[in-house]
Backbone as CSV, one residue per row, in Angstrom:
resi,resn,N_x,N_y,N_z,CA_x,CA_y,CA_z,C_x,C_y,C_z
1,UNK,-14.451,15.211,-49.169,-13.734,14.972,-50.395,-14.504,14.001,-51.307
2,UNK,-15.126,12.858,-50.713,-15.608,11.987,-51.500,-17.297,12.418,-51.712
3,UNK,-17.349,13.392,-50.965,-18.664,13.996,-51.063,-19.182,14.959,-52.784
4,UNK,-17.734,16.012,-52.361,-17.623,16.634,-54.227,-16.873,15.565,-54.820
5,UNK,-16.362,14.377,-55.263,-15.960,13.848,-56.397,-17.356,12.925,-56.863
6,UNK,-18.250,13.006,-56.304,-19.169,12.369,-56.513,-20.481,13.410,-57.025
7,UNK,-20.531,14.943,-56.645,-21.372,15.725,-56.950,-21.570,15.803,-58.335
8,UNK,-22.986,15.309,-58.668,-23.639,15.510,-60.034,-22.741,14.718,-61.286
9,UNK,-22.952,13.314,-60.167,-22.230,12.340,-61.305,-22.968,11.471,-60.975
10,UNK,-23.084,10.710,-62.406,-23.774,9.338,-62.723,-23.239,8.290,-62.133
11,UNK,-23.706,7.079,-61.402,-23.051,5.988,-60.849,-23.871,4.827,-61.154
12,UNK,-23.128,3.836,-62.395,-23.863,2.835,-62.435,-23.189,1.308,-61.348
13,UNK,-24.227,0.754,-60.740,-24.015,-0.434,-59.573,-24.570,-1.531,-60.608
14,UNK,-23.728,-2.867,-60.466,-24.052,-4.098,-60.611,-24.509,-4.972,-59.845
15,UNK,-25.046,-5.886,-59.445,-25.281,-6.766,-58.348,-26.024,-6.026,-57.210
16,UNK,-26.654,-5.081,-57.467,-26.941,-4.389,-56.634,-28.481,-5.446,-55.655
17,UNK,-28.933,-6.450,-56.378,-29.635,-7.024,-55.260,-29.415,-8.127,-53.994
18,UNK,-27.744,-8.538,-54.331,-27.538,-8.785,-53.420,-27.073,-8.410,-51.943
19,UNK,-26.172,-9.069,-50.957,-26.061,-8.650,-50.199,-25.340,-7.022,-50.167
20,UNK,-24.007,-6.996,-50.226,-23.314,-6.106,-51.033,-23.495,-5.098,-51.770
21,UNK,-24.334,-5.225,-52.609,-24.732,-4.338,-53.294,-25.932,-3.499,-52.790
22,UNK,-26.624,-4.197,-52.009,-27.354,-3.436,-50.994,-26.953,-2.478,-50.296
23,UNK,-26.162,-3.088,-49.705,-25.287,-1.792,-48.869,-24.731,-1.190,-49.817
24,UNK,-23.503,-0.966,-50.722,-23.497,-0.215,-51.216,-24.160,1.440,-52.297
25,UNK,-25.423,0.332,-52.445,-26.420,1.091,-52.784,-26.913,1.791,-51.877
26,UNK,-27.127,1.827,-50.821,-27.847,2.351,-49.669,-27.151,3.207,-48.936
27,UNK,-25.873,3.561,-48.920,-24.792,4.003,-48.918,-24.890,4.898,-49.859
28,UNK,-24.660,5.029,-50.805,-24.927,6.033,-51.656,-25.903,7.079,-51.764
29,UNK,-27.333,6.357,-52.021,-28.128,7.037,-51.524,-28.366,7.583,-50.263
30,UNK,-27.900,7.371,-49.511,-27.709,8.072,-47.907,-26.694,8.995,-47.968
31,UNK,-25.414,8.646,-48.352,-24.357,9.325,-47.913,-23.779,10.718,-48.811
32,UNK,-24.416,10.411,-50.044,-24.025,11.304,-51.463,-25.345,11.696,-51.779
33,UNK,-25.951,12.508,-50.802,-27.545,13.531,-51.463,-27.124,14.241,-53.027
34,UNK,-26.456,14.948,-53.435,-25.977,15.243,-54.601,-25.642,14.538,-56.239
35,UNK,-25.967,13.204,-55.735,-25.512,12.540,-57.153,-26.587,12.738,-58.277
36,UNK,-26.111,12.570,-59.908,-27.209,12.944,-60.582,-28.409,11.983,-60.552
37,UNK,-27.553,10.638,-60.808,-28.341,9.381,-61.257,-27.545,8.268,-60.480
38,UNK,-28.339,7.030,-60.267,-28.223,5.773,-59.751,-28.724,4.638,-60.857
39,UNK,-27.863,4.317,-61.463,-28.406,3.076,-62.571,-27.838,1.684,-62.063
40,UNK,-28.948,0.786,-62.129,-28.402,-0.781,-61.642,-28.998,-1.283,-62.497
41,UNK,-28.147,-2.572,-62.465,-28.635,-3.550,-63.472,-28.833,-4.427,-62.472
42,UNK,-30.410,-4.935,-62.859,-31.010,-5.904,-62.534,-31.244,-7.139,-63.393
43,UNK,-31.157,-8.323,-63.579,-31.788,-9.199,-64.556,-32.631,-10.239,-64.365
44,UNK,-33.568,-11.050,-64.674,-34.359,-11.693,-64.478,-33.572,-12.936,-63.655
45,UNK,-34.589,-13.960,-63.119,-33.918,-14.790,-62.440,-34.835,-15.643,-61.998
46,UNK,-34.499,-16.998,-62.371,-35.683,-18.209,-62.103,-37.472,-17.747,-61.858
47,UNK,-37.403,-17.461,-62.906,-38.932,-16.949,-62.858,-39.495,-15.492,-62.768
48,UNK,-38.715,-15.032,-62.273,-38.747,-13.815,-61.714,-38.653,-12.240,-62.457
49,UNK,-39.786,-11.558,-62.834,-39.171,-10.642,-64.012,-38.134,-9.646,-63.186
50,UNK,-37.864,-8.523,-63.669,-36.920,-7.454,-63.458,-37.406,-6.236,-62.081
51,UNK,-38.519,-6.568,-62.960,-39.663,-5.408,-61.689,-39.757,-6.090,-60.494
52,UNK,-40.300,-7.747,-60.315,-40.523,-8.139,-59.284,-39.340,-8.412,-57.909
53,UNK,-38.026,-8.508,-59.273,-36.797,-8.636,-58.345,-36.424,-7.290,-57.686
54,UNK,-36.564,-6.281,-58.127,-36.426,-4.837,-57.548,-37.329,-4.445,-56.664
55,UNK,-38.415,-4.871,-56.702,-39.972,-4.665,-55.782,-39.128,-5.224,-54.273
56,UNK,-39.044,-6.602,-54.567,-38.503,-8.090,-53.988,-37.528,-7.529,-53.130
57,UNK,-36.334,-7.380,-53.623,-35.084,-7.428,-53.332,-34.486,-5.771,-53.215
58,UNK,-35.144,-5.475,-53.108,-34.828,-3.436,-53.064,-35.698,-2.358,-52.603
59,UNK,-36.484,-2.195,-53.121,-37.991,-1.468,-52.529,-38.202,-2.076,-51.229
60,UNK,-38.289,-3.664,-50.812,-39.013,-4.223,-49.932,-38.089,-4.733,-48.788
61,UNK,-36.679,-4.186,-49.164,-35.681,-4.876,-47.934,-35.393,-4.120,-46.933
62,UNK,-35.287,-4.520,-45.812,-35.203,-3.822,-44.325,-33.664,-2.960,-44.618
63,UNK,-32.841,-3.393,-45.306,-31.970,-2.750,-45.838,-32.139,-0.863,-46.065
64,UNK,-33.496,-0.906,-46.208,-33.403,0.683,-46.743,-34.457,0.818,-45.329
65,UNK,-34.773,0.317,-44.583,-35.564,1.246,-43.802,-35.301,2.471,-43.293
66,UNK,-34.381,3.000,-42.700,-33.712,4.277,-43.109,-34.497,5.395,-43.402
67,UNK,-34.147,4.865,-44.875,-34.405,5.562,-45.989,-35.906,5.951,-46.236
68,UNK,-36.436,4.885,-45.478,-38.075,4.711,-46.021,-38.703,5.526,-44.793
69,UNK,-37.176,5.460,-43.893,-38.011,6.544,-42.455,-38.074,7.928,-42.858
70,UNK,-36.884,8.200,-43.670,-36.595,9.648,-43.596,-37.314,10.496,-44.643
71,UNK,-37.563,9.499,-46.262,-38.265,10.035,-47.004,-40.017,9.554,-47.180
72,UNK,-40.183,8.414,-46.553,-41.364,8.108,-46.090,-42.634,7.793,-47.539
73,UNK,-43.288,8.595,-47.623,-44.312,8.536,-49.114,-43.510,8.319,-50.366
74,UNK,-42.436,8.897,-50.171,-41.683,9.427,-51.346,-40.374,8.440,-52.027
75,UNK,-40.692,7.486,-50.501,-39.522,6.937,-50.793,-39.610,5.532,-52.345
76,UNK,-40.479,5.470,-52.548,-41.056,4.438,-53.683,-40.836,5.246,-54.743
């Protein structure tokens, strides 16, 4: 059920680099193969641009290993 209310729909996440939002994000992308788009807002933070916090805090967290097993090259 929550599989089609979610098919080929946009889902924008906030906070997505913290704890929470990790999982939820990761969750999504795992659990809902079908969605169109994934938009998060990221914002800068003590020094830190936008890219490096997403590199940082998303790309690089054990959080998605998973993800990084299953899609591997692709997963970046």
């Amino acid at each position: 059920m929550i599989i089609d209310f979610y098919q080929n729909k946009n889902v924008f996440i906030t906070g997505s680099t913290g704890f929470l939002g990790k999982v939820v994000l990761f969750k999504f992308l795992y659990a809902l193969p079908n969605l169109n788009k994934i938009y998060i807002l990221i914002r800068n933070k003590s020094g830190s641009s936008v890219i490096e916090r997403f590199k940082k805090d998303i790309i690089d967290s054990p959080c998605f290993d998973k993800l990084r097993e299953i899609h591997q090259n692709n997963f970046d």
